[in-house]
Phi, psi and omega in degrees: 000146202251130171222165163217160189225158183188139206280068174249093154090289176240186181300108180257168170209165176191174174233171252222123202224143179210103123012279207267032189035046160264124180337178185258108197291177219253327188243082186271151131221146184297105201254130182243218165300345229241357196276136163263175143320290138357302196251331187278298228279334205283300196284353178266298197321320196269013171088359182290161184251139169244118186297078188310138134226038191250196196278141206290316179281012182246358147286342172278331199275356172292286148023278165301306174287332155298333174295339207261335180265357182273317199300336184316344212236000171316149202254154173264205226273154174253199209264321194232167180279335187270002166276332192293309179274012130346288220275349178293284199301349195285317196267223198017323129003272158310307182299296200305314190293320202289299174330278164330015174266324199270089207258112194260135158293113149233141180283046176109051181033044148248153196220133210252075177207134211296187175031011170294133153298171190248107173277349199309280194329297178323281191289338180281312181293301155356287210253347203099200191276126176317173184185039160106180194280138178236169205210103156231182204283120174306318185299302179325271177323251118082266154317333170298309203270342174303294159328318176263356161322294177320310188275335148284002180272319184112167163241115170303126171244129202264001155325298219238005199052001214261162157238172163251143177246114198262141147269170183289148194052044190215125124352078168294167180251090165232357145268094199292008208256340181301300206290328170332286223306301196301338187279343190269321220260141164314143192285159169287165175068008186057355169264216201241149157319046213294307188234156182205145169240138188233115190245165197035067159301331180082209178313321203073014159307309176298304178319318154342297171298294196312322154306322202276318185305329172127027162277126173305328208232128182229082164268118173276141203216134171203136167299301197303127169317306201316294188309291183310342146304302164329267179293348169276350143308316160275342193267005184275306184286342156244054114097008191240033180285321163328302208265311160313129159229151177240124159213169169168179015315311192306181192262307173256127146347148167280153154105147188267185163199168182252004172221169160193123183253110150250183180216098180268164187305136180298296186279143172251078179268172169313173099276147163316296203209176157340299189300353193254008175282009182256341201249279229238146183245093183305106185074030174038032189286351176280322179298320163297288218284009146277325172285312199278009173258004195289334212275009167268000195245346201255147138321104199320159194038037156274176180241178178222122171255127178255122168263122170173150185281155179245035162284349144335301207266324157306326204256028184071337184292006153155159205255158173327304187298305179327309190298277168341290188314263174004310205276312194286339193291346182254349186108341157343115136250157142307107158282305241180169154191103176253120182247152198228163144202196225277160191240004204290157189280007144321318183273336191292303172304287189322335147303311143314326182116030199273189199273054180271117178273008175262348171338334158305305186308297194324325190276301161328315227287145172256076185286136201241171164219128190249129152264124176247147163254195153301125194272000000 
């Protein structure tokens, strides 16, 4: 267990939680209002952790102001978009680790700091069941509470007329033009549907379309407790616990289907932490392991629908042929292809001109539903 220790009137301890894999800092000291930026930003640069024990808004407006001295170093647009996004994610790295010095105590996911808000629900849903004093990143908490707005309030789908309600560390669907594609694109064979795998469901937003469309049988597949929590949560709330069932690990499911839908992490990268697996698919092993397990999985004249973006291949991190070559290398044909593109407000600023030095790629990008058969 990861502990941090620290000198307030005697010798403290908490143990020590990070989501987002930031280390375990080597140095806390107790920082209250009277802490400038300057010195907050200077002592996060050198790796100390600073312990809030002040008024809970003038650590978000510190906060804020360390963010404005971490940004003098943002990097502009590089020579190729895959140096750009290199030196993007290299910084957003750096910005998280600095930030992430600015360290809040919680006491059974209570936060004893004037003017705090009542996290408990937020950290319980978050962290699990309390277990003694914990000690995490204001940026972290911050995101906690932020998450659960999102899940009570919902993400509108207008697929579904609905809303889906994402837990914390579940891949929200606030980009609706994907989950479109799947509400849009013809079932195989022009009929009707018996069984379907939805593998990374996530939210359980695609299982969802699919039920709603007149697939009887919808098995949803997640590596994550969390997702599969998430979505045997939602498909509870519209009412589709009959036709939906959530399992995993696995990617596939026992058993053939006559549709199999994924939607993998678009880029193929590394991930950070956990959180980042709705974002980036490491060596693109989900994107293999969906192509090379299908043609065993489909129900003779089934299909496989591949959702994914080529913002990958804008951004130099693999190419068109690559895909292909992949797809025939498993037994793949091109049935089809239908393409969209994004409506999120990142490509609407980028269209305006904002300072994103990728706003172009963004602006370009194009998302498909690839339909595949069997050769």
């Amino acid at each position: 267990m990861s502990t941090i220790h620290w000198v307030e009137a005697r010798p403290c301890t908490a143990r020590w939680h990070s989501e987002s894999g930031l280390p375990l800092p080597r140095r806390v000291v107790v920082a209250d209002d009277r802490m400038r930026a300057d010195v907050a930003f200077r002592l996060a640069c050198e790796g100390t952790a600073l312990l809030w024990r002040g008024d809970f808004h003038n650590a978000r407006q510190l906060l804020r102001a360390m963010d404005r001295r971490v940004g003098r170093g943002a990097p502009g647009a590089a020579r190729t978009p895959a140096e750009t996004f290199r030196l993007q994610r290299r910084y957003r790295a750096h910005r998280a680790r600095v930030l992430g010095k600015l360290i809040v105590l919680l006491e059974d996911h209570t936060l004893a700091l004037r003017r705090a808000p009542d996290v408990r629900r937020a950290c319980d849903e978050a962290y699990g069941v309390a277990d003694g004093p914990v000690a995490v990143a204001l940026t972290e908490l911050l995101g906690v509470v932020s998450a659960r707005q999102w899940r009570e309030k919902g993400v509108h789908v207008p697929a579904l007329e609905a809303r889906i309600h994402p837990h914390y560390g579940v891949f929200a669907p606030t980009r609706s033009e994907y989950v479109d594609l799947v509400a849009r694109a013809p079932m195989p064979g022009g009929g009707g549907v018996r069984t379907a795998f939805d593998l990374g469901t996530g939210t359980g937003v695609l299982a969802a379309v699919l039920a709603r469309r007149g697939v009887e049988r919808v098995v949803a597949t997640d590596v994550s407790a969390r997702a599969r929590a998430c979505a045997a949560d939602n498909v509870r709330r519209l009412g589709l616990g009959r036709t939906v069932r959530v399992t995993g690990p696995g990617l596939y499911p026992e058993g053939r289907a006559r549709l199999v839908v994924c939607n993998p992490p678009w880029i193929p990268g590394r991930p950070a932490s956990d959180l980042d697996l709705g974002v980036y698919d490491a060596g693109g092993g989900m994107l293999r392991g969906f192509l090379d397990g299908l043609a065993g999985r489909l129900e003779p004249g089934g299909e496989g629908w591949l959702v994914l973006s080529d913002l990958a291949e804008r951004l130099g991190l693999r190419s068109r042929e690559a895909l292909l070559t992949a797809v025939e290398a498993a037994g793949l044909r091109v049935v089809d292809r239908m393409d969209t593109r994004p409506r999120h407000p990142r490509v609407r600023d980028g269209v305006r001109g904002s300072d994103d030095p990728l706003r172009a790629v963004r602006a370009a990008e194009v998302t498909s539903l690839w339909r595949l058969a069997v050769v």
